[in-house]
N, C-alpha and C positions, 0 to 999 in steps of 0.2 A: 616537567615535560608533559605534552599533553599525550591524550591517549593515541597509539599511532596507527593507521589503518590495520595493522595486524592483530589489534586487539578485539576482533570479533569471531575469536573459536578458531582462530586458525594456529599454525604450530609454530609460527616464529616472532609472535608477540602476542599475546592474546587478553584479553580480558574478562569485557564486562561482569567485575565486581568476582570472579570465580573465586569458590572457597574450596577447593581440593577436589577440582573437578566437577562442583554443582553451582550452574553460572546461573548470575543475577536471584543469588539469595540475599535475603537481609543480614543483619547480625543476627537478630534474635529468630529466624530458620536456621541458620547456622548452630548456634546455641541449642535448639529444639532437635535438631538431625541429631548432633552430638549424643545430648542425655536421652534418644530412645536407643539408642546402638549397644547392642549386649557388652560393650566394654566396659559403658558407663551404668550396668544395672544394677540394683541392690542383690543381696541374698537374703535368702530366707527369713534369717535374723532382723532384719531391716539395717543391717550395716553395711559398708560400702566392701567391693570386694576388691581390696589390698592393691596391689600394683594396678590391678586392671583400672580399679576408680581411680586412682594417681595417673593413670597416661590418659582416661580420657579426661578428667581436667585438662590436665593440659595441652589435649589437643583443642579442647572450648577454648582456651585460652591463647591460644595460636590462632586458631581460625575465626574467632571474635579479636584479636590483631588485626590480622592480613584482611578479613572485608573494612576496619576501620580506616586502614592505612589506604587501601584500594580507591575508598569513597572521598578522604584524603587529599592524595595523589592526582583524583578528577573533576573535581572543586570545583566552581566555578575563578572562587578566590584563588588557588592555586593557578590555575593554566592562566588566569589573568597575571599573578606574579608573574609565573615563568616564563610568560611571555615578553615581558618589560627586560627581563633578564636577557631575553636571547636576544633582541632587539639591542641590547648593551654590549653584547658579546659582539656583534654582524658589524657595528660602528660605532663603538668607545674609541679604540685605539685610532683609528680616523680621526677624529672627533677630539682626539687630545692632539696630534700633533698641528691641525689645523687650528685648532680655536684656543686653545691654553697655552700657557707659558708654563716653564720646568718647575715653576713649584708647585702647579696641581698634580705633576706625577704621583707624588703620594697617595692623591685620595683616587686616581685610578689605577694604582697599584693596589690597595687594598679594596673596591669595586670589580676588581679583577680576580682577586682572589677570593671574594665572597662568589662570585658569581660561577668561578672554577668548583669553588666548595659544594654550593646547593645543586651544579648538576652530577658529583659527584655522588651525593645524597641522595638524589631523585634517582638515577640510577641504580645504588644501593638497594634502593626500597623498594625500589622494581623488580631487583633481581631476585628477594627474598618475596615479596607478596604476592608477585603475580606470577601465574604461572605463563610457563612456554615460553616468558621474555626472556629468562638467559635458559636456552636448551641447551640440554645437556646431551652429550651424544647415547644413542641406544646400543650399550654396549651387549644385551642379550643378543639382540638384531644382529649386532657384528659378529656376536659368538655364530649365532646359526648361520649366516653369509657364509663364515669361513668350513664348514661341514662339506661334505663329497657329496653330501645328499642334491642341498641347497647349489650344487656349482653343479650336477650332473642336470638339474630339471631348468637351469640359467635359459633365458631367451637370445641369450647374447653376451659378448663377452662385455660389450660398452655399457649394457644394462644391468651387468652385473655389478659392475663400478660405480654406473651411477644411483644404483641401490645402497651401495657401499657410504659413496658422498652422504647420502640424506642421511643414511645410519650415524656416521661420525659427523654430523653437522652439529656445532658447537654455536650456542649464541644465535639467538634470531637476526633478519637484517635488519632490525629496526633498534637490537641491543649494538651490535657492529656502529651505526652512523652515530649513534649517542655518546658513542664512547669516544671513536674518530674525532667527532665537532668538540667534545669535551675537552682530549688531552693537547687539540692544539692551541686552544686559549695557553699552553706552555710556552708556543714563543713568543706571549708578551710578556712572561715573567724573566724577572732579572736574574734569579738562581739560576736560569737555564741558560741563558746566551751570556752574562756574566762571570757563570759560576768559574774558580780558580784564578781569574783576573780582580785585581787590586784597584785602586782607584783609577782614574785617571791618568791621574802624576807617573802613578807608579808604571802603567802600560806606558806610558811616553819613554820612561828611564828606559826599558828594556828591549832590545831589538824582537826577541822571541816573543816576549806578550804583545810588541806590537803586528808582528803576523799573524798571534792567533787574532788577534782583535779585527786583524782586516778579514782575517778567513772568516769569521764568526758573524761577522756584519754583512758577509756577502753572502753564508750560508741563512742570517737569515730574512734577507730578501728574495730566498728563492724559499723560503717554509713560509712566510705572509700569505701565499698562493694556498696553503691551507685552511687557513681561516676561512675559504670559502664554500670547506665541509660543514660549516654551522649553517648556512642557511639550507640543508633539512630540515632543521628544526623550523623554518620556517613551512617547508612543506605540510611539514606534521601538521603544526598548526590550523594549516588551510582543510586540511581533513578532518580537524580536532571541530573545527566550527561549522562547515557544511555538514558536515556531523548532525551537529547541534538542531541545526538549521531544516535538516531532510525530518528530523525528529518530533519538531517543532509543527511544522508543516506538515505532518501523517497526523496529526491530532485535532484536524479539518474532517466534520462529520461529511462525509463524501455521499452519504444518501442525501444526505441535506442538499447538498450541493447539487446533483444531480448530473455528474460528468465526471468520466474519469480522465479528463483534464488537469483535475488536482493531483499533485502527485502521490502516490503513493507511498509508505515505506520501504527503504530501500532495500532491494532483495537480497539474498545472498549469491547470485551471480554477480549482480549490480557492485556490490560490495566487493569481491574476487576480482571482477574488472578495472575499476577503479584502483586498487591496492596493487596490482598489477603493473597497469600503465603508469601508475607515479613511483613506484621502483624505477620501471625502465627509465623514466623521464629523469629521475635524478640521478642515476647510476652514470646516464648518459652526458648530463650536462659537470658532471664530477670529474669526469673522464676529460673533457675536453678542459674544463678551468685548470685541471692539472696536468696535461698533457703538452698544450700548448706551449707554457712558459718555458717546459723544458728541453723544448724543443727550439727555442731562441738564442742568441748570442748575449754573453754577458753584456752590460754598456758598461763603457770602460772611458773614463775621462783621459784621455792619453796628455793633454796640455800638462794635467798636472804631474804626472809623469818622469812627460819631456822634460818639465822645467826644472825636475828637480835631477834626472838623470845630467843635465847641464850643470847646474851647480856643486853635485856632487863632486861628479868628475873631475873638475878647476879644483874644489878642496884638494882632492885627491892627490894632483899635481904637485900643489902647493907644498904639502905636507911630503912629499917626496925629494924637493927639493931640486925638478926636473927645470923650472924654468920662474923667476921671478916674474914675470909682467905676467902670470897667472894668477896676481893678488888680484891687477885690477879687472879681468873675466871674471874671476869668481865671486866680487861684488856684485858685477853688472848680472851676471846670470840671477846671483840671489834677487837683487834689487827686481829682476824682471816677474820670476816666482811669484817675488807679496805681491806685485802691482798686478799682474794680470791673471792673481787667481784668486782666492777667498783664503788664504793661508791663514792658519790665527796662532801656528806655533812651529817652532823649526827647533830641533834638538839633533849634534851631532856626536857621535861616541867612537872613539878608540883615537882619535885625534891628538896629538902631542905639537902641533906647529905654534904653539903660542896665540891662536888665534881664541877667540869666546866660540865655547861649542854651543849658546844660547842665542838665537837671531832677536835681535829686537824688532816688534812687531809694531804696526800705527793704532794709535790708540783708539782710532776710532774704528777698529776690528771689535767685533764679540769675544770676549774670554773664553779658556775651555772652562773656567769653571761656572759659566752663565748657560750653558744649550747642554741638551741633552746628547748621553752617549751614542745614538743613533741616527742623532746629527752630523756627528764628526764621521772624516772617511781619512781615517789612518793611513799611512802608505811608510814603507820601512824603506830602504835601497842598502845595500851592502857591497863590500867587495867579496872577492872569491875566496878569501878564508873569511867571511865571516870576522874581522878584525876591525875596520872601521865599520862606520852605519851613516847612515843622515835618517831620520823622522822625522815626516811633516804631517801635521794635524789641518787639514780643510773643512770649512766649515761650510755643510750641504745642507741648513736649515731650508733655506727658501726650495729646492731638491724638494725633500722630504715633505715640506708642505704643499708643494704640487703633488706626489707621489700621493699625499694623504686624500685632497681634491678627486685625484685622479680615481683611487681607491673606492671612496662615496660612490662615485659616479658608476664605476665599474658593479659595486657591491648593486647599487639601485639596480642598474640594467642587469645584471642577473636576477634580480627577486623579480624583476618585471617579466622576463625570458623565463626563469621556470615556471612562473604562472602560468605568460603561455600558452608552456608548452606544456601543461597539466591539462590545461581547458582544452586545446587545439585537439590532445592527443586522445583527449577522450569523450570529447563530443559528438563527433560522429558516429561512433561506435556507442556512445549513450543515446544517439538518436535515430539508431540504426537497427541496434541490440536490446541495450537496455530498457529502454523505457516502454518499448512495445513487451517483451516479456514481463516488465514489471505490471504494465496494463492488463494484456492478460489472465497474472497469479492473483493481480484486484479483482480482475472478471469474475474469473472462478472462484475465488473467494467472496464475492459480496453475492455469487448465487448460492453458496454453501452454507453463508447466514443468514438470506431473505430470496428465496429462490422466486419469490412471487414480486420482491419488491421492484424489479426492471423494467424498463420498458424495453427489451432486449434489440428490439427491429429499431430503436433509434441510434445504436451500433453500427448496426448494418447498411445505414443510409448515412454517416457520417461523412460529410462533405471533405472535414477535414482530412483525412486518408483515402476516401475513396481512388480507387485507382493510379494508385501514387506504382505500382508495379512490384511494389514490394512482398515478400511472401510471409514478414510479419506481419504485414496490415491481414491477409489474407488471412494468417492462422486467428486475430483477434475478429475477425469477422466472422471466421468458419467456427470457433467459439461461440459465439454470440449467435449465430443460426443454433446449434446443437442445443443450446442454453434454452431457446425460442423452441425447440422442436420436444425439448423433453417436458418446455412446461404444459406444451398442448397436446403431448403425447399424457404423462401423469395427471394434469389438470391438479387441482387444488389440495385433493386428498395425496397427491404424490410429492408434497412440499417439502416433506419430512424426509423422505426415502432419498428425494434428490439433495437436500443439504447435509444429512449422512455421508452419504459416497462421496458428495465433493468435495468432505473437507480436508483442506491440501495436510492438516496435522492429525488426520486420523490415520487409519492402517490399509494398509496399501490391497487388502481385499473386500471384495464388495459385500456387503450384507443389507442386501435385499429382503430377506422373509424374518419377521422375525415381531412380537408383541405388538400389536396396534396400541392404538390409543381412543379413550373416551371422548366424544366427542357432542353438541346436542346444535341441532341443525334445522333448517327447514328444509321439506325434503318436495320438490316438483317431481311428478312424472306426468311424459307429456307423449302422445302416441297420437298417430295419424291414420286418420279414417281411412277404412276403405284400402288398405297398402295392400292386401293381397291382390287384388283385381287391377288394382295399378302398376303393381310391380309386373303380373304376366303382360300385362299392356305394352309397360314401355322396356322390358328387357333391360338392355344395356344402362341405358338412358335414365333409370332408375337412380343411379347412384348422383346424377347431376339434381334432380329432383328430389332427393333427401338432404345434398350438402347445401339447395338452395336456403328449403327449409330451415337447413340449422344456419345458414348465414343469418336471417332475419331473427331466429332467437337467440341465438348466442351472442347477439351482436345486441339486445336489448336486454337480456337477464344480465351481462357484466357492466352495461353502465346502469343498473339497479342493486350494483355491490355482490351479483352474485357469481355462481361457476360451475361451469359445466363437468359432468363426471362421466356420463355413459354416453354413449351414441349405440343404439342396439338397433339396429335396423330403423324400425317405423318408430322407433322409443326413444326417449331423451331424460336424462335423469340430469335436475338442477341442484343446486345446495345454495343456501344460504345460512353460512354458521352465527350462531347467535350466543352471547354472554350470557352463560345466565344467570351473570351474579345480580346483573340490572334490570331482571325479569318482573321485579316488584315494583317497580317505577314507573313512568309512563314509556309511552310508544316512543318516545326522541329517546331517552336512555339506551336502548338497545337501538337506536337510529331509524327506528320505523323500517324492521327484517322482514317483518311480516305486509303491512303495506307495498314493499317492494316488491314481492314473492307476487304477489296476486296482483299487481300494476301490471310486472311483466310479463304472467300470462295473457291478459288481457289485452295489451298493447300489442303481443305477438298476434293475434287475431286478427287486430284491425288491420296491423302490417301485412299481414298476407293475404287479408282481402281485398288490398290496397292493391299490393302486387302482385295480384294474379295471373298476368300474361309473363312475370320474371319469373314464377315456380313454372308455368307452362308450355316454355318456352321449348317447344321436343319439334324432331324432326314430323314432317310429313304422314309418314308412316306411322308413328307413337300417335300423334294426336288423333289419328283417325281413328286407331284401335282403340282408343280412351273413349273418346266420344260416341263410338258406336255401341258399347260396353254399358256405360254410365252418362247418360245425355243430360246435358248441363251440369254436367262436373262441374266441384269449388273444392278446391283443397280448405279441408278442415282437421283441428285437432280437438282432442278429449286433455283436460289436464286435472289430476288428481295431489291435492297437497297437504303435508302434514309438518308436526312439528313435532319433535323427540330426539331422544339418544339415538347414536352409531358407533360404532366401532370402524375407525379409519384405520387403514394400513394397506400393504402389497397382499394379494390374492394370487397363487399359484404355485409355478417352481423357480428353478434356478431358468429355467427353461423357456418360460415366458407368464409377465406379470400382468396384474392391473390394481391399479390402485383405486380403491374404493371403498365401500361403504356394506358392511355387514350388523341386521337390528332387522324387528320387527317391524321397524317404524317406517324403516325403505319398503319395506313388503305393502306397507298400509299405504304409500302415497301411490302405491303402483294399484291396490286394490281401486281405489275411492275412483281412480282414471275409469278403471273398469267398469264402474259402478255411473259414471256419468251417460252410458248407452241407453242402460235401464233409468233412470230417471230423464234424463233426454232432454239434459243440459250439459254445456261447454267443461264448464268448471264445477269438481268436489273440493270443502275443505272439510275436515276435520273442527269438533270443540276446540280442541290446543291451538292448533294454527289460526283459528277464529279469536282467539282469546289475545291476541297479537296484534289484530289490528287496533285502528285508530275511531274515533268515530265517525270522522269522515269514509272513508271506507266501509264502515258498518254499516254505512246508510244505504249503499246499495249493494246489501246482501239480506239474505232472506234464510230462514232455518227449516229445511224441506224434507227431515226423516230425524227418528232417533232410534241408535243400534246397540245392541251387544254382543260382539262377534264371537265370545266364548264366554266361558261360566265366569274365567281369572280377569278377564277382563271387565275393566270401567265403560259403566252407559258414556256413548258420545255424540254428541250432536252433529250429523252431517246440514251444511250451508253449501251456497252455490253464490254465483255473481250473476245475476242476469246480465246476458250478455246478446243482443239481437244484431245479427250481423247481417240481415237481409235491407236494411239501410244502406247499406251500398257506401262503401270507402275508396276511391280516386284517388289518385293525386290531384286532383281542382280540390278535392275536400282539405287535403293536405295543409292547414292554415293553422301554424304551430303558437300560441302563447308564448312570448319572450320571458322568461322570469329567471329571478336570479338560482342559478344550481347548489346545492348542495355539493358540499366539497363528498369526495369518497374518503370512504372510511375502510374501504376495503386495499389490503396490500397488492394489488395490481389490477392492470384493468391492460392485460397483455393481448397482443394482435398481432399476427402476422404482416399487415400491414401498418406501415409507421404511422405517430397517431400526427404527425406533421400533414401526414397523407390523407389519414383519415378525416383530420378537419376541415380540408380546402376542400369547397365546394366547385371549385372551379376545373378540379382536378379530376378528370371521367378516371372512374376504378373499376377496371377490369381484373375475370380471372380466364386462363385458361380453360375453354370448357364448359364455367357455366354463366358466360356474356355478363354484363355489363352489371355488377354490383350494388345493390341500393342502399344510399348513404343514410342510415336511422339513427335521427338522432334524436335524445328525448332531455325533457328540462323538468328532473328529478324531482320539483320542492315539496317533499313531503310535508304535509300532507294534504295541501292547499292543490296540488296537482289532479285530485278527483273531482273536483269542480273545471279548474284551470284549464285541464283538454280537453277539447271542445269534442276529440275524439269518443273522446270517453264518457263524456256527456249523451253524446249522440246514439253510442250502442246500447247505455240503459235507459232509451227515453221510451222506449217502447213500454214497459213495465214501470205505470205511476206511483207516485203515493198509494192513492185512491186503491188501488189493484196488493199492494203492496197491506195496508192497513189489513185489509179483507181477508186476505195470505193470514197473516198474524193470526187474527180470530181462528180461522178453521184449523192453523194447527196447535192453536191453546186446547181446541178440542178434539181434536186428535189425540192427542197426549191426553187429556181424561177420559177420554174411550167414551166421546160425545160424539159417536161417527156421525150418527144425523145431521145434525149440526154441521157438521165438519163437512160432510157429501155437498153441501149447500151455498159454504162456502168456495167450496175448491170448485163447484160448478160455474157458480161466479165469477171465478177467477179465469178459468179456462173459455168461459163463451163469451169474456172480455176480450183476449188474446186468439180469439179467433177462432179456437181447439188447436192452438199452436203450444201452448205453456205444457213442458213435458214433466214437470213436477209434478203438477194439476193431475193429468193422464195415468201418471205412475201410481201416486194415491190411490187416486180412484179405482183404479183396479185391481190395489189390494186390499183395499178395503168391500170389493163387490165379490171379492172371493171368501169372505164371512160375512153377505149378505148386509151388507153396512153396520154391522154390528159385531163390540168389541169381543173380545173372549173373557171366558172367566178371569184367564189369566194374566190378563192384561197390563201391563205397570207401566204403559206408558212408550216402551220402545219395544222393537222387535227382536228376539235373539235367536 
């Protein structure tokens, strides 16, 4: 028998593989649980200790049984036998009287009794290994029900009963139908509707065995209507393999796939639903196959009957010696019997008139002893003591082989009708209920183990449910919004904190604060000129001109793999985490982190020199105060970058969090920011974060100071990217290089707007507030992309080689405290550039505050 919907943890059939209560162990965890359990421990001595090692033995050896038998029992080879089996059981006996002749009865009598045997067996083995399949009633339970305590605190008296029911519920329903479908394979056996009746011969001699034989024959044409409790077993089955099948199919990598379209595995409501409605469905159509028939009229062959109540009668005459020309009626009556019915034997008893009480029958009738017992339909007739008889045996083969027909047909249209009504009954409500809740527990589950990996806003724009009115699409939506809001709420460092809490098998409170984790990062800080003077300018309006801001960088550091962490007013803190197992490698091994890092400051420059009228887009009033303020305003930023360790995790209370980034190392990319005023360029990097790039990249960068910001601290080389943005960026400049992108290596690249959305150009994006959205799109290919955008080309052409070599020189002596030398150069370089070059300027004027001349103590950098 295969496993039956109850066999998942529930209490009236249950399974999966359970060894006394710990489900889906192996043997050898079973074995393991055993011998660490203080029954099975040694003492001191190293001997085993007496009864106690004897019973855990033996409980090893029970419960290395029972998961054997379990694994057994759910076979593939098994439920494939048992299945051939029940299929034998639903239409053998069909199956024999249509297509065989009486002497294959034997080998479906013994087919019938193996087949009675192994669900007797399967049964058995169920009852002893698995638990919950034959429950047992809770007799504690019943004890306490029956207490004053437990009846004075009762909600109800019908609740109290029905407390009662579940307490004394004996036998699951799944053990009840097994047993049902089981014992009526009895009325094909001949010990049962035979048993105490003799041969045939012998039933004809006696008037008594021939009314039990008609009672027995007619009892059991009304118990064949049983046989229709085995096609459960067929239900079973259909759950035994969707089963298989939903099992099968949940082991579809569903990030792979990229839609929770694929169905997931089946939940545990899903599973209660299911188990549910196919009880009802078969209880229901049990009810009706067995209700029906008995609710119908015998059919009752009355010709035969009559005919023989006619013949009788004339014997009866005869033999009373009422009237002689009642010999030749009582021929004619017989004679009419054989001819007009299937008679194939006539026996009369208590008779003394000299007559044969044996009718001779046409030879071209069937023998009784050529058809089976179940063929014949016996009919006795008697007088009122019981003193004469007449017996005639009719022969109902061709009957019985319609009724067999008939039967097939019947049997088919039921297994067709319970299907059905399995599918019908529970399709709606799997398409209603289930499969959206099951959608959902995958939602939240697949943020609980890659909280970054979604595109969540592709949820929320799914064609397929949209506005279908439902208030499960709604909650899989409103999901999938909260999913989208907490990852742009925590951002990248909160990836941890969010698949914590959300995991549906962890503990049901939340734990928010609690050990970070190491982490080593690239770290951007990026801050906006000039914010004080701007922000009293534009008041309100401020906060449209900082989210403009971060639209255009946030919106070019995540398609450079990286993620935004802070937003602090005029400040933005980036991250780009880096392996650094493949730090020894080249720049592709760690995917070119550092290339990116400093692309997408740089790109964010151009972009918002580009779109300068989308950041300044303020009412009337702001702009005036702006421009009267600060005439010819340009929004610019300062961006300082580094590369090192952090400690990632939640920051605060229970009260309100933030997830980020605790280290020196974030202190330093926020310093070097700082440090770009006074040296009176765009961008700082760091040695570390320098040591990142690629050559391409290196080419245009320049090495413009060397520091030591404490005694504990390593000399470091501050660079910069020249970067001239007084070139002027348009959209007519706008003329992007087609090349092929680098796939992202990064686990999302999430947006509030869908990226279906994001990529139609044809599609104007708008936000509430702050108008009309600029679509930035960039074609990543490290590291060929520093040449490739013409952009980027264009903002370091101002700064040559030529200016660039010269650079080099003055600060090789710089660094050897050849300020002379060095003054000479950096002049050069500055009254090439105009007296714009702000490295040039910054030099120069710390070096004119010792007189262009090193110090004794000189070693090269400054501390």
């Amino acid at each position: 028998m295969k496993k039956s919907p109850d066999d998942n943890d529930k209490g009236d059939g249950s399974t999966n593989n359970d060894v006394e209560g710990a489900p889906n162990k192996s043997l050898d965890e079973a074995v393991k649980d055993e011998e660490s359990s203080p029954s099975s421990s040694s003492n001191k001595d190293g001997g085993s200790t007496g009864g106690g090692g004897s019973r855990a033995g033996g409980r090893i050896s029970r419960n290395v049984t029972k998961s054997f038998l379990n694994k057994a029992v759910d076979s593939n080879a098994t439920i494939t036998f048992m299945s051939f089996i029940t299929i034998y059981a639903i239409y053998g006996d069909d199956v024999r009287i249509l297509a065989f002749d009486p002497g294959a009865d034997k080998f479906f009598l013994a087919m019938s009794s193996l087949a009675f045997a192994f669900f007797l067996l399967e049964i058995s083995l169920l009852c002893w290994c698995r638990d919950k399949y034959l429950q047992r009633p809770d007799f504690p339970e019943i004890k306490e029900l029956f207490t004053m305590d437990r009846w004075r605190v009762r909600k109800s008296t019908f609740a109290w009963f029905g407390q009662l029911g579940k307490a004394m519920q004996t036998g699951s329903f799944y053990f009840w139908l097994d047993l049902i479908s089981t014992f009526s394979m009895a009325i094909e056996m001949p010990w049962v509707l035979q048993a105490g009746s003799g041969g045939v011969a012998d039933g004809i001699d006696s008037s008594a065995a021939g009314k039990a034989s008609l009672a027995g024959a007619r009892a059991a044409n009304k118990l064949k209507v049983i046989r229709m409790v085995r096609l459960v077993r067929l239900a079973k089955l259909y759950k035994y393999f969707s089963t298989k099948q939903s099992a099968k199919d949940s082991k579809v990598d569903v990030n792979a796939a990229g839609s929770l379209d694929i169905m997931p595995p089946e939940s545990h409501v899903g599973a209660e639903m299911s188990d549910r409605t196919t009880k009802k469905v078969i209880v229901g159509i049990l009810i009706m196959l067995l209700g029906i028939p008995l609710l119908q009229a015998d059919e009752i062959d009355y010709l035969n009957e009559f005919s023989m109540k006619m013949a009788f009668e004339h014997r009866v005459l005869i033999s009373d010696g009422i009237d002689a020309n009642e010999l030749e009626q009582w021929e004619f009556s017989e004679a009419l019997l054989i001819d007009r019915t299937d008679c194939i034997d006539i026996t009369y008893h208590g008779f003394d008139d000299g007559l044969p009480n044996d009718t001779l029958i046409p030879s071209d009738r069937s023998r009784v002893e050529d058809i089976r017992v179940e063929e014949m339909d016996m009919i006795t007739i008697s007088d009122v003591g019981h003193v004469r008889s007449m017996t005639a045996i009719f022969d109902v083969s061709e009957r019985k082989r319609e009724e067999a027909l008939l039967g097939l047909l019947l049997t088919s249209f039921v297994i067709v009708l319970l299907g059905l009504g399995m599918v019908s009954f529970t399709k709606d409500v799997r398409n209603l209920v289930i499969v959206p809740i099951e959608h959902m527990i995958q939602l939240v589950r697949e943020i609980s183990e890659n909280p970054l990996g979604k595109d969540f806003s592709l949820k929320v724009d799914d064609k397929k449910h949209k506005d279908d009115g439902m208030e499960t699409t709604l909650l899989i939506r409103t999901i999938s919004k909260i999913a989208g809001l907490m990852r742009v709420g925590f951002g990248e460092a909160g990836a941890d904190i969010i698949g914590k809490n959300l995991n549906i098998t962890g503990t049901d409170t939340m734990n928010l604060l609690g050990n970070g984790r190491k982490i080593h990062s690239i770290f951007g800080f990026c801050d906006v000129r000039q914010f004080t003077d701007t922000t009293e300018c534009l008041q309100e309006e401020v906060m449209l001109f900082v989210n403009r801001i971060a639209h255009i960088l946030h919106s070019i550091v995540v398609q450079c793999d990286g993620a935004a962490n802070k937003n602090i007013g005029d400040a933005f803190l980036l991250t780009w985490k880096v392996n650094t197992d493949k730090l020894d490698g080249s720049c592709k091994d760690h995917n070119y982190s550092g290339d990116k890092a400093l692309y997408s400051f740089v790109k964010t420059m151009i972009e918002m020199s580009r779109h300068e009228d989308f950041l300044c887009k303020f009412s009337p009033r702001a702009l005036s105060e702006l421009y009267e303020r600060m005439p010819g305003y340009k929004c610019r930023i300062g961006c300082g970058l580094h590369f090192g360790w952090a400690i990632e995790g939640a920051i605060g209370s229970s009260k309100k969090i933030d997830a980020s980034y605790i280290s020196p190392h974030v202190n330093m990319s926020e310093t070097l920011e700082s440090a770009t005023k006074e040296y009176g360029t765009s961008i700082l990097m760091s040695e570390p974060f320098y040591k990142l790039l690629s050559p391409e990249a290196i080419a245009g960068c320049r090495k413009v100071d060397t520091i030591k910001k404490r005694e504990s601290d390593p000399v470091t080389g501050l660079y910069t990217y020249d970067v001239d943005l007084s070139v002027g960026f348009t959209l007519a400049h706008k003329k992007e290089k087609k090349t092929t992108r680098l796939p992202h290596h990064r686990k999302t690249t999430f947006s509030l707007v869908s990226k279906s959305v994001a990529d139609d150009p044809n599609v104007k994006k708008e936000s509430p507030g702050l108008g009309d959205l600029p679509s930035i799109q960039i074609y990543n290919n490290f590291p060929e992309v520093w040449d490739a955008d013409n952009d980027v080309v264009r903002a370091r052409s101002n700064f040559s080689g030529f200016q660039r070599q010269i650079w080099g020189k003055g600060m090789d002596a710089f660094e050897a405290g050849k300020w002379a030398i060095a003054k000479n150069h950096f002049d050069d370089v500055l009254q090439q550039s105009g007296g714009k070059d702000g490295p040039s300027r910054y030099l120069l004027g710390r070096m004119e505050q010792h007189k262009f001349s090193a110090p004794d103590s000189w070693q090269g950098y400054w501390s």
